[in-house]
C-alpha positions as CSV (number, residue, x, y, z in Angstrom):
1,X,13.7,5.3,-21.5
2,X,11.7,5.4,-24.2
3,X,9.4,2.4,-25.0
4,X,7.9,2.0,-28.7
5,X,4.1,2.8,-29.3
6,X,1.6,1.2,-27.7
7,X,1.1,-2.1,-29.5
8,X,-2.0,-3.7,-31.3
9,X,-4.6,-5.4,-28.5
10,X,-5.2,-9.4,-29.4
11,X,-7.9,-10.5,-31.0
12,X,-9.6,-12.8,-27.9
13,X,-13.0,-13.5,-30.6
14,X,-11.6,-17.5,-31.0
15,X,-10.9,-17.7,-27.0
16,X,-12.0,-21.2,-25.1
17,X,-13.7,-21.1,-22.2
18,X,-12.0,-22.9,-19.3
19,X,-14.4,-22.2,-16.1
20,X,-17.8,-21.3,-16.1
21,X,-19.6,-19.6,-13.0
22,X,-21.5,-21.8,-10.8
23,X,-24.5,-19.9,-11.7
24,X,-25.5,-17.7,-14.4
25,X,-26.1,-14.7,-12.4
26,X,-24.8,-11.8,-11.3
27,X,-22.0,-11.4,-8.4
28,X,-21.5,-15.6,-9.6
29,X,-17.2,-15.6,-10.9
30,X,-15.2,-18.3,-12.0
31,X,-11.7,-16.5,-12.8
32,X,-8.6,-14.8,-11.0
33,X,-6.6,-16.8,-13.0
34,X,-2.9,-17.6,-12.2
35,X,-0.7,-20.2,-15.0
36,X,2.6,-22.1,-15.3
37,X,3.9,-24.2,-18.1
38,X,6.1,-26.7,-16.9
39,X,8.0,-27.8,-20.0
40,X,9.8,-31.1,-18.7
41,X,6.2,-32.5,-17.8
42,X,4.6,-30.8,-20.7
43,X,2.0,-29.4,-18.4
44,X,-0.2,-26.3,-17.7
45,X,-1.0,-25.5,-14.2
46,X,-3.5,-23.1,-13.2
47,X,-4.5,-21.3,-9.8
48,X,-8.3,-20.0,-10.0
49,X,-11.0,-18.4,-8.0
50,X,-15.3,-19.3,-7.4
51,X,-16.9,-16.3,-6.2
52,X,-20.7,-16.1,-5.0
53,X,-22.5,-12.7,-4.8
54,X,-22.6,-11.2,-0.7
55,X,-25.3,-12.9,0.5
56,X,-25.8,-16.0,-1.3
57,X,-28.2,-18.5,0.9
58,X,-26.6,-21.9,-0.5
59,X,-23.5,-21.9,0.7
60,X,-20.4,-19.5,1.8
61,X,-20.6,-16.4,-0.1
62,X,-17.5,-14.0,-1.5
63,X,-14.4,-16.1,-2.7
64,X,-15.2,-19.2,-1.2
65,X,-12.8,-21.3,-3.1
66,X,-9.7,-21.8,-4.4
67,X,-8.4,-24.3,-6.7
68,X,-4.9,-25.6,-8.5
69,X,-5.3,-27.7,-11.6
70,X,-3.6,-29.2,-13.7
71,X,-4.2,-29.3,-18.0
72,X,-2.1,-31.4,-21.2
73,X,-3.9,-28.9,-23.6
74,X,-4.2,-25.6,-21.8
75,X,-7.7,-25.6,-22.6
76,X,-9.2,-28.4,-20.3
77,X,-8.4,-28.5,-17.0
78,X,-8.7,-30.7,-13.4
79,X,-8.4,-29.6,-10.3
80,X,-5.4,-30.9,-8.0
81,X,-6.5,-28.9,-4.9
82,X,-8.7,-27.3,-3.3
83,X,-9.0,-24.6,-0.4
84,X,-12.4,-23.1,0.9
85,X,-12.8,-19.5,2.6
86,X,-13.5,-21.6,5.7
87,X,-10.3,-23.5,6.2
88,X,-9.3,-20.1,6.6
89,X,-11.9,-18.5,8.7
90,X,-11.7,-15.6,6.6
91,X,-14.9,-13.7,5.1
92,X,-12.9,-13.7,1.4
93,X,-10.3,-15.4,-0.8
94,X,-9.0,-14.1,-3.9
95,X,-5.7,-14.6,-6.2
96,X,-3.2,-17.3,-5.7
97,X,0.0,-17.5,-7.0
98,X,2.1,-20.8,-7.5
99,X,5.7,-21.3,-8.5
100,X,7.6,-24.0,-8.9
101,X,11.0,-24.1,-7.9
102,X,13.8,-26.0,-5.6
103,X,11.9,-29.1,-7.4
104,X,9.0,-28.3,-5.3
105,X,5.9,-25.5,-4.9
106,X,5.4,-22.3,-3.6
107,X,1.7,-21.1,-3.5
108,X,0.8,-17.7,-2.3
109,X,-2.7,-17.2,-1.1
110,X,-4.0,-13.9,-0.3
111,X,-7.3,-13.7,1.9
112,X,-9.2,-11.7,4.4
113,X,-7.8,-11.9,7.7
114,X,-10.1,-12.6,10.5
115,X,-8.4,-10.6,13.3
116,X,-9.0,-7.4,11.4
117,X,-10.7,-7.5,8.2
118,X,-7.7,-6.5,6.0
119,X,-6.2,-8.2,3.2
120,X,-2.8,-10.6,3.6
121,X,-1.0,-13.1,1.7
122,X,0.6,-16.4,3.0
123,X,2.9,-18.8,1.8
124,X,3.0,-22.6,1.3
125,X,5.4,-24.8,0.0
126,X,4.9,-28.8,-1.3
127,X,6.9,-31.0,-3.1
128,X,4.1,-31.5,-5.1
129,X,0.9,-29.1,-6.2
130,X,-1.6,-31.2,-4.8
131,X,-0.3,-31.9,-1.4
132,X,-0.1,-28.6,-0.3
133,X,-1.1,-28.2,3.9
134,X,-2.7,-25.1,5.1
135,X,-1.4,-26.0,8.9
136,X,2.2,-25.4,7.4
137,X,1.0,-21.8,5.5
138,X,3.3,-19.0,7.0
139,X,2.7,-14.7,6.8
140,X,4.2,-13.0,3.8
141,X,3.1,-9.6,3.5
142,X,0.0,-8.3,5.9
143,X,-1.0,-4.4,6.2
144,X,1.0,-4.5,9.5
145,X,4.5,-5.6,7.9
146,X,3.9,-3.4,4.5
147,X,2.1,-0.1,6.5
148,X,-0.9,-0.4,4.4
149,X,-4.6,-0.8,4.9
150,X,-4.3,-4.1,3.5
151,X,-2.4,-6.3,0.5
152,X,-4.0,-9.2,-2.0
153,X,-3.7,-10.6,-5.6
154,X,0.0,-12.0,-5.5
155,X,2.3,-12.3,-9.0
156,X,5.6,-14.1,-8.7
157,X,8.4,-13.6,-11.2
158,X,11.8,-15.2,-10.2
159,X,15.1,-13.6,-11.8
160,X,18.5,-14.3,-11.4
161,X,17.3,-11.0,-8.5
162,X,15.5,-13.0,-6.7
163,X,11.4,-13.8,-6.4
164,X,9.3,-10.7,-7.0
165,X,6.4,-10.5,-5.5
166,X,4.0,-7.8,-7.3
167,X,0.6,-7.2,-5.1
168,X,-2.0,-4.5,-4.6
169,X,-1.6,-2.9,-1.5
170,X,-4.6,-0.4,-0.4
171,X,-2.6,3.0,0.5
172,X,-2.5,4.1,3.9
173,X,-3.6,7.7,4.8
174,X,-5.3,9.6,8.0
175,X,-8.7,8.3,8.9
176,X,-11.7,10.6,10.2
177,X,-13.3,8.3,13.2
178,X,-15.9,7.7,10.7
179,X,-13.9,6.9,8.0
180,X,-11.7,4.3,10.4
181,X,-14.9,2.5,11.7
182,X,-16.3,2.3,8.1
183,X,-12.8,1.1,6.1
184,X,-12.8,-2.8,7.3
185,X,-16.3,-3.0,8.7
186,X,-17.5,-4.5,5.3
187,X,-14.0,-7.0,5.3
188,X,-13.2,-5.6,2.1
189,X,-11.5,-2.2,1.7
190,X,-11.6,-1.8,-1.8
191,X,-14.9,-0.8,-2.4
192,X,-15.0,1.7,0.0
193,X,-13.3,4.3,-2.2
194,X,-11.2,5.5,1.2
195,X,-8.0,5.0,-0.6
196,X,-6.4,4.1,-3.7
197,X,-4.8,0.7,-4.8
198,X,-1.8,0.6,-6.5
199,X,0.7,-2.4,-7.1
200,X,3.3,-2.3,-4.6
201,X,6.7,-4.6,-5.2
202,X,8.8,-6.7,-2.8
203,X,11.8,-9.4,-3.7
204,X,12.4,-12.6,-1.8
205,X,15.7,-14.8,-2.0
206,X,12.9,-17.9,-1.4
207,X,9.9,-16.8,-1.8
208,X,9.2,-16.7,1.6
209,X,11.2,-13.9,3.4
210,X,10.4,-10.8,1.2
211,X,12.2,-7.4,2.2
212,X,10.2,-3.6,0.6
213,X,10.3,-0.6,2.0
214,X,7.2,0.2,4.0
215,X,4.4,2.4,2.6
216,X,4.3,4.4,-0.5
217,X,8.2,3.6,-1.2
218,X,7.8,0.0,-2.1
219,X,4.9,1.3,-4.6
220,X,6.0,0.9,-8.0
221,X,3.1,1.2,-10.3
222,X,1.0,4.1,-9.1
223,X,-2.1,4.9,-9.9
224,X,-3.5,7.2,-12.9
225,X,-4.4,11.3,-11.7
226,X,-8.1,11.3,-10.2
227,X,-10.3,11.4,-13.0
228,X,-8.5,8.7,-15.0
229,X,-9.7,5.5,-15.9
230,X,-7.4,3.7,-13.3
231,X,-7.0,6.6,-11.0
232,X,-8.0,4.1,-8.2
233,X,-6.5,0.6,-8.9
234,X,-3.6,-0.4,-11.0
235,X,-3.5,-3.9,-10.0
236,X,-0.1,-5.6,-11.8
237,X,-1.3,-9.2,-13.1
238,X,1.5,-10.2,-15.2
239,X,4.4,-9.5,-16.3
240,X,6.6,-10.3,-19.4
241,X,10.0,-9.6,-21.4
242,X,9.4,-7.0,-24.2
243,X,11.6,-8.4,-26.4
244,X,14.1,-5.4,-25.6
245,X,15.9,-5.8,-22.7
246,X,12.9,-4.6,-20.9
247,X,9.6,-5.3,-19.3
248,X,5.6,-5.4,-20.2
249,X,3.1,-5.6,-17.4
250,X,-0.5,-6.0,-17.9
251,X,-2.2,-4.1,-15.1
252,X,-5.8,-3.9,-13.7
253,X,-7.8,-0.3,-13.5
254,X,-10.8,1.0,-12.5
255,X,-11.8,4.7,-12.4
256,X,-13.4,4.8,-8.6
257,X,-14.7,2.2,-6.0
258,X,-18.0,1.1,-8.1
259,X,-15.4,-0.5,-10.8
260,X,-13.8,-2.6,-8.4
261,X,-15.9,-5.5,-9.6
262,X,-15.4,-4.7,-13.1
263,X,-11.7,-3.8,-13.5
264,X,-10.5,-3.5,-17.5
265,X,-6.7,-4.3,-18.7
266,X,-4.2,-1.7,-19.4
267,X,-0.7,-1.7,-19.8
268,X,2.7,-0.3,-18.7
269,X,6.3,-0.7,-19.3
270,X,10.0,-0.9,-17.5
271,X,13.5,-1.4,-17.5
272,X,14.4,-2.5,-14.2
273,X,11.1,-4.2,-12.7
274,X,11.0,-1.5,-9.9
275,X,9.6,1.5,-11.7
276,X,6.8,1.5,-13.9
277,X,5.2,3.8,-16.2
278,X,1.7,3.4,-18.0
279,X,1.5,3.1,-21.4
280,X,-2.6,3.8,-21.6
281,X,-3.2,6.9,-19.7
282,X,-6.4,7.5,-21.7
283,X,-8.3,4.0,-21.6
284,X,-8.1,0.5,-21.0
285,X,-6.0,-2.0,-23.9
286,X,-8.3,-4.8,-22.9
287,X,-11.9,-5.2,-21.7
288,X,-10.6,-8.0,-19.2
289,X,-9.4,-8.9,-15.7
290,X,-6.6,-10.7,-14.0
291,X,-5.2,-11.8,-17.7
292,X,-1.8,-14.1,-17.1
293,X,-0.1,-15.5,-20.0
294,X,2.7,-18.0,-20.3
295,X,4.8,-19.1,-23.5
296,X,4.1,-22.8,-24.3
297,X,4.8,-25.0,-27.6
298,X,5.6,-22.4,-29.5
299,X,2.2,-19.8,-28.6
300,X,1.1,-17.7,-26.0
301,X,-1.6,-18.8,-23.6
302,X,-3.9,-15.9,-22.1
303,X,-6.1,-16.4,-19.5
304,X,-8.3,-13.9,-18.2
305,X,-11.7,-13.1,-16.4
306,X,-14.3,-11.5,-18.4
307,X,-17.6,-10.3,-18.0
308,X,-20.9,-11.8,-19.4
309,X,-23.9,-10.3,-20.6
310,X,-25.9,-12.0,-17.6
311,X,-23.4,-10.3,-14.7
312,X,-21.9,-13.2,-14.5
313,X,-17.9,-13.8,-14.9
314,X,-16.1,-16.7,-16.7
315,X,-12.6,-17.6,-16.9
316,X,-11.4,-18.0,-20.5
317,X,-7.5,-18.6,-22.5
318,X,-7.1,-17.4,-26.1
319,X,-4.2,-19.2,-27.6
320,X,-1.5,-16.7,-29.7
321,X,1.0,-16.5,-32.1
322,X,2.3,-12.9,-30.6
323,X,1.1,-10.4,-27.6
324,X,2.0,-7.1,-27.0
325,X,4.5,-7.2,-30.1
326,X,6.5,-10.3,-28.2
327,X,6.5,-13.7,-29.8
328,X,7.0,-16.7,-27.7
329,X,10.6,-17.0,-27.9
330,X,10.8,-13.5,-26.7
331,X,11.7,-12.0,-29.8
332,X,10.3,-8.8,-31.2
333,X,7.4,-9.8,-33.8
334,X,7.4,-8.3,-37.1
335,X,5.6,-5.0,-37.0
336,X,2.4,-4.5,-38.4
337,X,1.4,-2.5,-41.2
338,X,-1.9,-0.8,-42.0
């Protein structure tokens, strides 16, 4: 089908910042940002990631911690809970994903697993989102169960369908010896540049038991031709009504394995949540990573990780009165004229 042209990018210039890095150096993140609005309580509630550079000599390096907090502004938050990398004992911990529903939680946590260095995602559940027990976390999707070389960075969006579970899944292909012993030596497949990353989709009943076929046939947003600015990742962050019966993701992309760290937005467009097409073949919409918006009071909250002059990442929001042509409510906005 169809979709109408590519819509005006946000202006983010009057953003807030919400987490600083720990330090203001390079390979130091504060981001990976996850949000729900909860409007009964009024309430933002937000999933994040601290990241240190590999090596760092004061403490556990890589994504060492997770947190969810909670905010009555959107802007400042405190953190409800906390996980560290070695809870897990895993070498890396990246996106979670939290949903409220059944009057409870459901937090997906995606991390390095120890017995063989690929990327997985568990499940938790809690009646509330600080009391959430990592003895009671259960396997979702792991590169056994999807035939991949590994799958991270959750996004749930429930439907009257079910619970979707969007998450990048590292492609399996044929290995050379060399190639095999090198792809999970380093506990992190993605910046090998072994194999691409697309987003790959399964759907849950509860958010617990999710059913895709394996492989390449649950893939649903591919990546761009080689040579393209997101021939190697198209990592699906969020994902939002257009306004027109349909759907707008906002996707991460990088052009090879040296932009893993550095991923830019782009965006891309569906009817039916299962097949997606890219609406920025020929560059990125947003100089930004893991952006995740919600509709609350009336504006749209962004949240995203960007980049810093000093190599250093922060996590911001930029409230808005529209994004992506979609106001709040859902509704088209009135279009722009030049």
């Amino acid at each position: 089908m169809p979709h109408p042209a590519l819509p005006a990018a946000p202006d983010l210039g009057a953003s807030h910042l919400v987490r600083a890095p720990e330090r203001p150096e390079p390979g130091y993140w504060a981001g990976c940002p996850g949000v729900r609005y909860e409007p009964d309580l009024d309430r933002f509630l937000l999933t994040y990631r601290e990241r240190r550079p590999r090596g760092a000599t004061h403490g556990p390096d890589r994504g060492w911690r997770c947190a969810v907090a909670e905010s009555t502004d959107g802007i400042a938050f405190r953190d409800l809970w906390s996980v560290r990398r070695d809870e897990l004992d895993s070498p890396s911990m990246e996106r979670l994903a939290l949903l409220p529903r059944d009057g409870g939680y459901l937090l997906h946590l995606s991390h390095v697993d120890p017995a063989d260095n690929r990327w997985r995602v568990d499940a938790l559940r809690a009646d509330a989102p600080e009391s959430f027990d990592l003895a009671t976390r259960t396997p979702v999707l792991t590169a056994a169960t999807t035939g991949t070389e590994g799958v991270k960075d959750p996004y749930l969006l429930e439907t009257d369908a079910g619970v979707h579970l969007f998450a990048t899944v590292s492609r399996a292909r044929p290995f050379t010896p060399e190639e095999q012993d090198r792809a999970h030596a380093d506990a992190d497949i993605h910046t090998t540049g072994l194999t691409v990353q697309p987003t790959a989709l399964a759907v849950s009943p509860d958010g617990l038991r999710f059913t895709a076929p394996p492989g390449r046939a649950a893939e649903a947003l591919d990546v761009g031709p080689a040579g393209a600015w997101d021939g190697y990742e198209s990592r699906i962050t969020t994902v939002l009504p257009d306004g027109r019966g349909g759907w707008l993701a906002l996707y991460d992309g990088s052009a090879d394995a040296a932009g893993n760290y550095e991923e830019r937005c782009g965006l891309a467009a569906s009817t039916d949540l299962r097949d997606w097409h890219r609406l920025t073949p020929d560059g990125p919409w947003l100089d930004i990573r893991y952006a995740d918006l919600v509709p609350a009071r009336g504006r749209w909250y962004l949240y995203y990780e960007q980049s810093r002059p000093d190599g250093a990442h922060e996590l911001r929001v930029a409230v808005l009165d529209e994004f992506a042509g979609v106001r709040p409510d859902g509704t088209p906005a009135a279009p722009h004229h030049a």
